[in-house]
C-alpha positions as CSV (number, residue, x, y, z in Angstrom):
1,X,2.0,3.7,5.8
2,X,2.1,4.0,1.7
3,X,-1.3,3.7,0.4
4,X,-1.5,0.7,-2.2
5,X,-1.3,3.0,-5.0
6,X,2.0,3.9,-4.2
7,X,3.4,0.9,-3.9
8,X,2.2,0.2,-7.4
9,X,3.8,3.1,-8.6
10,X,7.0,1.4,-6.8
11,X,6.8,-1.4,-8.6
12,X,6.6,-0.2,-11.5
13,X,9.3,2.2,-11.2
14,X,11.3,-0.9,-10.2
15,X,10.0,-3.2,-12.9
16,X,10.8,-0.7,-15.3
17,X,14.9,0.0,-14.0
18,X,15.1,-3.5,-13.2
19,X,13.0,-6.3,-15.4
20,X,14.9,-7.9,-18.4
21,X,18.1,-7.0,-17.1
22,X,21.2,-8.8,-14.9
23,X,22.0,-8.2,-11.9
24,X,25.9,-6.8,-11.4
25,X,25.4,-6.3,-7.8
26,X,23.6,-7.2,-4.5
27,X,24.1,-5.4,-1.1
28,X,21.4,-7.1,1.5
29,X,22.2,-4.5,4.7
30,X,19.8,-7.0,6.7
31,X,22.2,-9.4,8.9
32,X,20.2,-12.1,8.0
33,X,21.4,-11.8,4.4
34,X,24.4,-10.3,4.8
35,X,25.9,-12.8,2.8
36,X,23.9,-13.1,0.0
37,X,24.7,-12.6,-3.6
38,X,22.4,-12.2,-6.6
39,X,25.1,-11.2,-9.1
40,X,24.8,-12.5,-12.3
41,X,21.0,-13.7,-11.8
42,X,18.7,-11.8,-14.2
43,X,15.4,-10.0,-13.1
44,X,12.2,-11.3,-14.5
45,X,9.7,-8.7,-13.2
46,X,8.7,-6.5,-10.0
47,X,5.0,-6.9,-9.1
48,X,2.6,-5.5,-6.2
49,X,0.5,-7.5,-3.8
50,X,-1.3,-5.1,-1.9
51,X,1.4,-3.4,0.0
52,X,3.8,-6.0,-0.6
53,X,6.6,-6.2,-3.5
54,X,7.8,-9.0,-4.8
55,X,10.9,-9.0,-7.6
56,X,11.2,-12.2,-9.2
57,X,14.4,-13.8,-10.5
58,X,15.5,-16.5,-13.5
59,X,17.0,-18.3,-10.9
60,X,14.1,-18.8,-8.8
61,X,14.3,-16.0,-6.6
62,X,11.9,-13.4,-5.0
63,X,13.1,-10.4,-3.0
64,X,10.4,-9.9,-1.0
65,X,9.8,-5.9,0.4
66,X,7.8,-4.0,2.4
67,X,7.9,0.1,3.1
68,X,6.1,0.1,6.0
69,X,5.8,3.1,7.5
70,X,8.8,5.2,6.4
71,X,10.6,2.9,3.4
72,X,11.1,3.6,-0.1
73,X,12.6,3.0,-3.4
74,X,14.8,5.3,-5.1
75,X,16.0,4.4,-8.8
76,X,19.0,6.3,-10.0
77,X,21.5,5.8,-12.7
78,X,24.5,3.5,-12.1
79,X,27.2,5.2,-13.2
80,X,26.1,7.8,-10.5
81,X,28.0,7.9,-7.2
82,X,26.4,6.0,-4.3
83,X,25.7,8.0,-1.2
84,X,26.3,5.7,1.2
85,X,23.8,5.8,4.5
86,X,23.0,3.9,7.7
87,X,19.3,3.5,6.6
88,X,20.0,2.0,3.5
89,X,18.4,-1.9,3.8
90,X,19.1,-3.5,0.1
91,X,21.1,-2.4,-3.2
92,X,19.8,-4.2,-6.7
93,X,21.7,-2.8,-9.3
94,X,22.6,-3.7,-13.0
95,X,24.7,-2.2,-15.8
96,X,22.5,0.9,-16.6
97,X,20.4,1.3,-12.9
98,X,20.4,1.0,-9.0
99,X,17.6,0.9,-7.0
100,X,18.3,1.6,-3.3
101,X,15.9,0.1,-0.8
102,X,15.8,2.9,2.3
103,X,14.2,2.5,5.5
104,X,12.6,-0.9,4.3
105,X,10.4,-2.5,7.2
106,X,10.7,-5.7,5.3
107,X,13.7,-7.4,3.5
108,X,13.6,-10.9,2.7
109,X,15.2,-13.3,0.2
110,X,12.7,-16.8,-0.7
111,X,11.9,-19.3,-3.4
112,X,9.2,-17.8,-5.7
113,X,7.1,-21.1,-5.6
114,X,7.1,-20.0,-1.9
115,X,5.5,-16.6,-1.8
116,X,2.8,-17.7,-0.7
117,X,4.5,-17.9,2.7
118,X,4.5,-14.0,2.9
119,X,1.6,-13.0,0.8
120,X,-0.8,-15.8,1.0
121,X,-3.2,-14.1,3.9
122,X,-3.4,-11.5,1.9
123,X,-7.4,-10.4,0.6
124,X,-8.2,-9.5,-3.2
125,X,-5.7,-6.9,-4.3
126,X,-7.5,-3.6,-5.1
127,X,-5.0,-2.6,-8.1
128,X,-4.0,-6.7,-9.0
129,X,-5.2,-8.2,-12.3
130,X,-7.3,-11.4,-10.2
131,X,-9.4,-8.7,-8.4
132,X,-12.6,-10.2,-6.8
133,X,-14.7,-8.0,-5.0
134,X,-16.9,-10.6,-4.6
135,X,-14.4,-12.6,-2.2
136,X,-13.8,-9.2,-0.8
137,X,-17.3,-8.6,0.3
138,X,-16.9,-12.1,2.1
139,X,-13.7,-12.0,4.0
140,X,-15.4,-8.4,5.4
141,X,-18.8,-9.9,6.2
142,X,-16.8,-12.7,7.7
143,X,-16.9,-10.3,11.1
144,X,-20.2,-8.2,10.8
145,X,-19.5,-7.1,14.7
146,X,-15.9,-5.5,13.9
147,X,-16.3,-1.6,13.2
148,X,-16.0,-1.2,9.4
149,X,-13.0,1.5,9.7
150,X,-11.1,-1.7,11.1
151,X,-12.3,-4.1,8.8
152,X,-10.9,-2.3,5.5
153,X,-7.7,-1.0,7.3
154,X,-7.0,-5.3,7.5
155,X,-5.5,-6.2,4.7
156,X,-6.4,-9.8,5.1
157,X,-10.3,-8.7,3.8
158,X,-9.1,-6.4,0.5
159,X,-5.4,-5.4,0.4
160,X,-4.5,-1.7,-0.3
161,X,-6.5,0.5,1.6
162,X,-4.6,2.9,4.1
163,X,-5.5,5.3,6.2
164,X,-6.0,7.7,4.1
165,X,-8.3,6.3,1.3
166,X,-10.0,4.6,4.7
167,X,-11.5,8.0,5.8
168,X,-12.3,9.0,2.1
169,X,-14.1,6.0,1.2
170,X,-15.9,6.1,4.4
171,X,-17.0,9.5,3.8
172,X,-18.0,9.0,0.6
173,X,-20.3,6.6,1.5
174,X,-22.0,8.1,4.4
175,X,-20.1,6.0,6.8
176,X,-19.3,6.0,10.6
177,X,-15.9,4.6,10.6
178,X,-17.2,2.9,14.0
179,X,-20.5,1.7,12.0
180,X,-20.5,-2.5,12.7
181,X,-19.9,-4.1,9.1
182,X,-22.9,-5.9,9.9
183,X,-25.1,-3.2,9.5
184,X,-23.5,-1.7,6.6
185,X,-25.3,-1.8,3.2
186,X,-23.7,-2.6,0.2
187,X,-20.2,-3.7,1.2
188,X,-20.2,-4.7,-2.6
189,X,-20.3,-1.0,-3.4
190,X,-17.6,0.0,-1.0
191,X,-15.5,-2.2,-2.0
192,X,-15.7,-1.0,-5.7
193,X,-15.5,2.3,-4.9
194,X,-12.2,1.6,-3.4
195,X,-11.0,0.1,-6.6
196,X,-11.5,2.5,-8.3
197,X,-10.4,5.7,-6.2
198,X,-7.1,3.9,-6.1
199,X,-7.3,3.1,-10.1
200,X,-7.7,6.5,-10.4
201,X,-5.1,7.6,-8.6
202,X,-2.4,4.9,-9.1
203,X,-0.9,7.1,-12.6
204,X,-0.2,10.0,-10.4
205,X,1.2,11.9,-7.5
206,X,-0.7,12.3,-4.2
207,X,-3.8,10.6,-3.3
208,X,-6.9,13.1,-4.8
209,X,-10.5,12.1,-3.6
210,X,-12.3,15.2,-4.3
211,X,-11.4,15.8,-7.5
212,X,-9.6,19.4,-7.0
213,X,-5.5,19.4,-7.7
214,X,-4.9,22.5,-6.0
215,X,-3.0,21.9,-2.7
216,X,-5.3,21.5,0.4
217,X,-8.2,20.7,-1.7
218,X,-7.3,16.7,-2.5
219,X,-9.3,15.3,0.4
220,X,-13.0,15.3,2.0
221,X,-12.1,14.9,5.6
222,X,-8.7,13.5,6.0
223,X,-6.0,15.5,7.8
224,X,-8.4,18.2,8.0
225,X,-9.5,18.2,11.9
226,X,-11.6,20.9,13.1
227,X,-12.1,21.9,9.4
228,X,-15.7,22.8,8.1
229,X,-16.7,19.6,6.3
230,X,-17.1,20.3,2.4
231,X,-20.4,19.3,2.0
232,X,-22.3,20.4,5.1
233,X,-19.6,22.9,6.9
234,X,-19.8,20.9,10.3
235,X,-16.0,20.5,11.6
236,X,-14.3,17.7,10.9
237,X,-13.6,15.3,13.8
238,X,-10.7,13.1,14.8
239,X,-10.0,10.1,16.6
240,X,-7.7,6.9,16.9
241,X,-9.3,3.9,15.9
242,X,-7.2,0.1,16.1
243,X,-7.6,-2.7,18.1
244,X,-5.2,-0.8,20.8
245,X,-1.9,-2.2,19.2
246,X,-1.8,-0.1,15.8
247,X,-4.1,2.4,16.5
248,X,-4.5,5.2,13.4
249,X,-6.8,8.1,13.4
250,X,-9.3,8.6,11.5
251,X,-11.3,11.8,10.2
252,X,-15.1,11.7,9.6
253,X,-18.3,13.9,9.8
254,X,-20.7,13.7,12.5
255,X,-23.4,14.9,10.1
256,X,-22.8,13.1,7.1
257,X,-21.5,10.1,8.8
258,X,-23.3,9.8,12.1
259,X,-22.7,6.9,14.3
């Protein structure tokens, strides 16, 4: 699933080809809105929420979005031929742009004064302008006997952490991903550090931890099973971690993170 910097980037990218503009056309390829039109309403903005997106209309509107696992925008001119394609979910397109809505694993059509409906569990957003690691710092400590890799993966605590900057974060800190948030020191410093390892990677491609560009050197432990650990040279280990329903692995240290 994207990380929350990417769907930043999406919305942007989508603010950007959409905002300011009127809509010519609508195609919702959800059955559920199969009939619905937003022709002739004008786009206000496209905003993030954690891993949520959220384009706002004049007319009241928000088309709510999610990429789950495999979705994603593509923005392309309009005058440019549509390839049609069974895993298209949602068309928005104006005079000059259309943004195509592919594999989405969430399409839905509400009253902006009702977002809160779809986004209202959500914790502090990492990238969002309200950030509050404070309120953060609670919702984790809320459960100090859930292991800390679940807690930041659940985006009701802080919302934008995947999997990926999960292991990272973890690492960098000189955490067992299995570790009880309980016992964890300075969830207030985690939590930062996850701001800002997504700030800093929000403006670009790819998601780079370690500070090295060159392919295969982005990341301390992620994706890099059986691997000599940067730091100490011990091999990277593996694991699925979840609560048995959306189990995701996760990549850690013995040495430098030991349980």
């Amino acid at each position: 699933m994207p990380e929350g910097d990417v769907v930043w980037q999406t919305a942007r990218r989508l603010h950007k080809a959409l905002a300011g503009r009127t809509l010519t056309r609508s195609d919702f390829r959800v059955p559920r809105l199969a009939t619905a039109d937003l022709a002739g309403d004008d786009v206000l903005e496209t905003v993030s929420r954690g891993k949520h997106l959220l384009t706002r209309t004049k007319n009241g509107l928000t088309v709510h979005t999610h990429l789950r696992m495999d979705g994603n925008w593509r923005i392309r001119p309009a005058a440019e031929p549509l390839r049609d394609s069974h895993q298209i979910r949602l068309v928005l397109e104006n005079h000059d742009w259309r943004a195509i809505g592919v594999q989405l694993g969430v399409v839905e059509l509400i009253r902006t004064s009702e977002e809160s409906q779809v986004i209202g569990h959500l914790g502090p957003d990492l990238l969002g302008p309200d950030w509050d690691c404070a309120e953060a710092v609670r919702r984790l400590a809320a459960e100090p006997d859930r292991p800390i890799g679940e807690a930041l993966l659940d985006q009701r605590n802080l919302a934008g952490i995947g999997n990926v900057y999960k292991a990272e974060l973890l690492f960098l800190r000189g955490v067992n991903p299995w570790q009880r948030v309980g016992s964890v020191s300075d969830l207030g410093a985690m939590a930062d550090l996850a701001r800002r390892l997504l700030d800093a990677n929000k403006e670009r491609h790819g998601h780079i931890t370690t500070g090295n560009w060159h392919r295969g050197q982005e990341h301390w432990v992620y994706g890099r099973r059986g691997r000599p650990c940067r730091r100490c040279g011990t091999p990277v280990r593996s694991r699925d971690q979840g609560d048995g329903q959306q189990d995701r692995i996760t990549y850690w240290c013995p040495s430098c993170q030991p349980g």
